[in-house]
C-alpha positions in Angstrom: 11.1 197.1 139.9 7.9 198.6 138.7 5.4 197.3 135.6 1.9 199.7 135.2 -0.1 198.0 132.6 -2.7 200.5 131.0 -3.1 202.0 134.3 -6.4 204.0 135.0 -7.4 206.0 137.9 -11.0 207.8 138.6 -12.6 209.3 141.5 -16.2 209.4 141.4 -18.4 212.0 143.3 -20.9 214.7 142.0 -18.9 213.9 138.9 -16.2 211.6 138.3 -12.5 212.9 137.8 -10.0 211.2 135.6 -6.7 211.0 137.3 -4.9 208.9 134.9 -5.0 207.6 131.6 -4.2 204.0 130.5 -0.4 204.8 131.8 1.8 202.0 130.9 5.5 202.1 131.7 8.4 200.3 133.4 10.8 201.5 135.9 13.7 199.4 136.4 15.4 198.5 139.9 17.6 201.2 140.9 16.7 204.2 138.7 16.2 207.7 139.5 13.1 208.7 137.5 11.7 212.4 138.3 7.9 212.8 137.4 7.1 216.3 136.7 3.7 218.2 134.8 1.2 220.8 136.5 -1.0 220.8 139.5 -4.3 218.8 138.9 -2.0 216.9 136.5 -2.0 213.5 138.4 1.8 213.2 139.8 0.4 212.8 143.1 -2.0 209.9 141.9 0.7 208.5 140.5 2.8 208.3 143.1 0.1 206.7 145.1 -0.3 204.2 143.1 3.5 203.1 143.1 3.5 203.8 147.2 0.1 201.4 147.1 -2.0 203.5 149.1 -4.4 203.5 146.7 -5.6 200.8 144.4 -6.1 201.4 140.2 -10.0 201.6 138.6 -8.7 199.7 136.1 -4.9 198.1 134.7 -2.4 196.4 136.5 0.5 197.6 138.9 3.4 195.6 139.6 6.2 196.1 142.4 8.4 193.1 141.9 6.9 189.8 142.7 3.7 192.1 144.1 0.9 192.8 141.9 -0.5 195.7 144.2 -3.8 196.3 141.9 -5.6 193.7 144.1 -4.5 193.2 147.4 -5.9 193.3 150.6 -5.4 196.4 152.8 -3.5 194.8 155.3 -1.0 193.4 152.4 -0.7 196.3 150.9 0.1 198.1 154.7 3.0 195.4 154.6 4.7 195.7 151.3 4.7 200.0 152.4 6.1 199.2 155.7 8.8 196.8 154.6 9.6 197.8 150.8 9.0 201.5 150.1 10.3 204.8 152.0 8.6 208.0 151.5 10.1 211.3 152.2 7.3 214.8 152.0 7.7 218.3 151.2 6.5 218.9 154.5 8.9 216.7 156.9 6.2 214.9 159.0 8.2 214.9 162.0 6.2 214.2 165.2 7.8 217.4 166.6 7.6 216.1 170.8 10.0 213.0 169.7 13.7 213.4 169.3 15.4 212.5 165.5 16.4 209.4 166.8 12.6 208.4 168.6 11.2 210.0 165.0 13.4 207.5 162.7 12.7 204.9 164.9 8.9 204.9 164.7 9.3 203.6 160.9 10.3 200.5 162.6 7.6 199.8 165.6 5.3 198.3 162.6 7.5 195.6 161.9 7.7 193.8 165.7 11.7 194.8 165.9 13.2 195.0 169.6 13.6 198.2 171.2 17.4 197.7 171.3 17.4 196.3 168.1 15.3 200.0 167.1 17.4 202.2 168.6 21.1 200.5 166.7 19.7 200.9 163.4 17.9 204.6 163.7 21.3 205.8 165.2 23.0 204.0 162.0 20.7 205.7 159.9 21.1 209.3 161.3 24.8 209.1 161.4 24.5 207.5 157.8 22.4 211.0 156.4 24.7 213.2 158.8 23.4 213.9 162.1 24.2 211.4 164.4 25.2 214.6 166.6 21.4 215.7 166.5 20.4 212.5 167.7 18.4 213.9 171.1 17.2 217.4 169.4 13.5 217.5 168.5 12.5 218.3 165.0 12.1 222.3 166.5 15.8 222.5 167.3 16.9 221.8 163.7 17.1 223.4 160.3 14.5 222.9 158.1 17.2 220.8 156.0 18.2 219.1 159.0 14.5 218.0 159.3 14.4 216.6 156.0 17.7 214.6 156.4 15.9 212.9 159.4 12.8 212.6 157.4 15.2 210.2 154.8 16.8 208.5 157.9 13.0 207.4 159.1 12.3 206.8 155.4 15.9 204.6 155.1 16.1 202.5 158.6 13.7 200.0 157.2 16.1 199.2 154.6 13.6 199.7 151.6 13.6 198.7 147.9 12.3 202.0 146.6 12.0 205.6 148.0 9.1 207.6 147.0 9.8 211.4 147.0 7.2 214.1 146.9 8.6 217.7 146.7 11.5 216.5 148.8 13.4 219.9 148.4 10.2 222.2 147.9 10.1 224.1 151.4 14.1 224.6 151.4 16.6 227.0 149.7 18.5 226.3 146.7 21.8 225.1 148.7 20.3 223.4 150.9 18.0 221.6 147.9 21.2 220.8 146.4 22.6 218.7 149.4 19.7 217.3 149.8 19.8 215.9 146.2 23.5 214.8 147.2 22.6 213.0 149.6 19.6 211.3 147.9 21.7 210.5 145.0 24.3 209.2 147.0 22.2 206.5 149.0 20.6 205.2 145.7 24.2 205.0 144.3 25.2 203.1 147.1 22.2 200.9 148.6 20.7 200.4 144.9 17.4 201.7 145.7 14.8 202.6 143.1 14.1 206.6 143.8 11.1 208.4 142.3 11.1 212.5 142.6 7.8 214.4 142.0 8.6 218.2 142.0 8.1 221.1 140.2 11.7 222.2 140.2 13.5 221.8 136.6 16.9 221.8 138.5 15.7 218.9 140.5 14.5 216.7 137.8 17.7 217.8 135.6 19.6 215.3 138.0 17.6 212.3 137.3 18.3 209.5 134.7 14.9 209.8 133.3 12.2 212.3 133.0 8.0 211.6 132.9 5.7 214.3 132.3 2.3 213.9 133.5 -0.6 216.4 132.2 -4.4 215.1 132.5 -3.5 212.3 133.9 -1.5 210.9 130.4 2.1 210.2 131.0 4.7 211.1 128.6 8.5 210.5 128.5 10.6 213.7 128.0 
């Protein structure tokens, strides 16, 4: 699914920052790889690069038949909007929208009917649990709750790969665990490449494979 060939990142300012270091790995369709190390590290460069919303200084980043390193922006917007999910620590729920109107902005992008819209975010709440919470704005719900609609925006566009980032960091440990359930459960099922950043052993514990990322130089663990 994925092929980073001596991958290098910097940002350059008053002084230029080293993000990541000639990383070169593969991840293959359907895995669950969990990318851990500390803050600063580069995870979250990382998993910009594989969500292409940002482009490498130097190397080569493949997602499929897409080499991402040098596309144009509006390429790159249309490989995110059709091919990867993203779920966030923090939800980003639009909280005046309803689940279902929340799950089904993931879709406006990519010129489907409004009937059409509606069918496949109701499919995708019921499919993550809560096709009972359809009309309840992101307020009315459980912060768990809120993340399960968060996957159901992040699944209705049928993606290739979900991109998590701290998908379980702002609930409890029960919750974390259904969560990761659930998660495991759709890639299981759909054959979806998912990618974990967290800081949480027990999450990364449940993944086939482990990276480790510490000045910006990726290890395997």
């Amino acid at each position: 699914m994925y092929r980073l060939e001596n991958v290098g990142k910097q940002y350059t300012g008053k002084r230029t920052v080293t993000a990541l270091k000639n990383v070169t790995l593969e991840i293959p369709a359907g895995q669950l790889v969990a990318i851990q190390g500390p803050t600063g590290g580069g995870k979250s460069t990382l998993l910009q690069m594989l969500g292409a919303l940002d482009r490498p200084t130097t190397g080569r980043i493949t997602l499929g038949d897409h080499e991402l390193s040098h596309l144009a922006d509006g390429k790159l917007a249309g490989i995110r909007a059709k091919e990867i999910g993203f779920v966030f620590q923090g939800f980003n729920l639009i909280p005046t929208l309803t689940a279902q109107e929340n799950v089904e902005t993931a879709l406006e992008p990519l010129g489907i009917p409004g009937a059409e819209r509606k069918r496949r975010a109701a499919d995708a709440l019921a499919s993550v649990g809560l096709a009972d919470r359809a009309g309840h704005v992101p307020g009315e719900l459980s912060g768990g709750q809120q993340q399960r609609v968060a996957i159901a925006r992040a699944l209705v566009k049928e993606p290739h790969v979900l991109l998590a980032d701290e998908p379980t960091g702002a609930l409890d440990e029960e919750t974390r665990d259904e969560i990761l359930d659930l998660l495991e459960g759709i890639r299981r099922d759909r054959g979806i490449t998912l990618v974990i950043v967290t800081h949480d052993s027990a999450v990364a514990r449940r993944a086939e494979r482990r990276l480790h990322i510490k000045n910006g130089v990726v290890t395997e663990r």
